[in-house]
C-alpha positions in Angstrom: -1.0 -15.4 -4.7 -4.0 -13.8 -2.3 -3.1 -11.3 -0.2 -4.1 -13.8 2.5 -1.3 -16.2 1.3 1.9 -13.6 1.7 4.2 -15.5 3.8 7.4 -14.6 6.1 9.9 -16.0 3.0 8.5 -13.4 0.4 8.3 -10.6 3.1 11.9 -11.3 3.6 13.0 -11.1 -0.3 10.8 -7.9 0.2 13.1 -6.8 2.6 16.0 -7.4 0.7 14.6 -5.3 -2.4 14.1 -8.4 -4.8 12.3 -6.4 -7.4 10.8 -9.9 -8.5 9.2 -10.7 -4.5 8.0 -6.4 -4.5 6.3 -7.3 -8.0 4.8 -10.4 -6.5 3.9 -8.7 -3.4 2.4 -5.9 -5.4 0.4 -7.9 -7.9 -1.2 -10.0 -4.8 -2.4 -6.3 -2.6 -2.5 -3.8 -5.5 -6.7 -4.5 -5.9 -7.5 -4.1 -2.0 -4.9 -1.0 -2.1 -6.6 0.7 -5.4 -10.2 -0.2 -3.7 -9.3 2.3 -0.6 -8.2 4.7 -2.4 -10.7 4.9 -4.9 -14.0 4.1 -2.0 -13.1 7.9 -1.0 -11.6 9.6 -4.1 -13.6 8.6 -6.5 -11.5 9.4 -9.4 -9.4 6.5 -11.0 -6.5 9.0 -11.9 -6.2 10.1 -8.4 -6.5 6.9 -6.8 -3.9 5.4 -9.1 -1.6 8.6 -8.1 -2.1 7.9 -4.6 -1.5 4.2 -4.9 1.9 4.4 -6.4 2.8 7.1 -3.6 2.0 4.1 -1.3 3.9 1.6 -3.1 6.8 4.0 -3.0 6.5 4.5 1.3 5.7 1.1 1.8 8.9 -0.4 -0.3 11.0 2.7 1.3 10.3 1.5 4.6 9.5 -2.3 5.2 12.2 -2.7 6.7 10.7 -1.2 9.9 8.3 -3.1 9.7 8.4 -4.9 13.4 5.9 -7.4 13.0 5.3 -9.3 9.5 1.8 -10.4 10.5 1.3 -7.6 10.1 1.9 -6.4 6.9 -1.7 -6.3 5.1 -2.8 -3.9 7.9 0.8 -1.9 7.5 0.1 -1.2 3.7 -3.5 -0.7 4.4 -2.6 2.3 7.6 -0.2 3.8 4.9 -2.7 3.7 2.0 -5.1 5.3 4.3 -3.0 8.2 5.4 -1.9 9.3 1.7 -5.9 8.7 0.2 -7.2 10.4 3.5 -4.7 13.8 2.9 -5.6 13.9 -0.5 -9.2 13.3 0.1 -8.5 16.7 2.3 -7.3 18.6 0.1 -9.6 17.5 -2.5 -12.7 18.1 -0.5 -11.1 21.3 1.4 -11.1 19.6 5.1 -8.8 20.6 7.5 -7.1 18.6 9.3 
């Protein structure tokens, strides 16, 4: 499954923590997630680190998720936020 092809039925079974629909779900988004992550961090350790954090908010909280369009850009805003503060942190920015 593309992460283009994530419909409303395994969003749901997301939802209601079917571990097999979260596997599916991350199997079909875990190369677009890794590819942020790593663009900035550069390190695959580190980028794998900050993935799983990701996983971890995203499955946490998809059930606030208002609108399921919008998912792919959910994932991606959360994926952004933890790379970006440890991108920070790495690279002594402030924020």
């Amino acid at each position: 499954m593309s992460v283009q092809k994530i419909d409303s039925n395994l969003i749901t079974r997301v939802i209601r923590q079917e571990r097999s629909a979260q596997f599916q779900l991350f199997e079909s988004t875990k190369g677009l997630l890794f590819s942020i992550c790593y663009r900035v961090l550069t390190d695959e350790d580190e980028a794998n680190d900050v993935l799983q954090d990701a996983y971890v908010e995203i499955f946490q909280n998809i059930r606030k998720l208002e609108n399921p369009e919008a998912l792919i850009s959910w994932m991606k805003t959360i994926t952004i936020r933890k790379q970006s503060n440890i991108a920070k942190s790495k690279f002594g920015l402030s924020r």
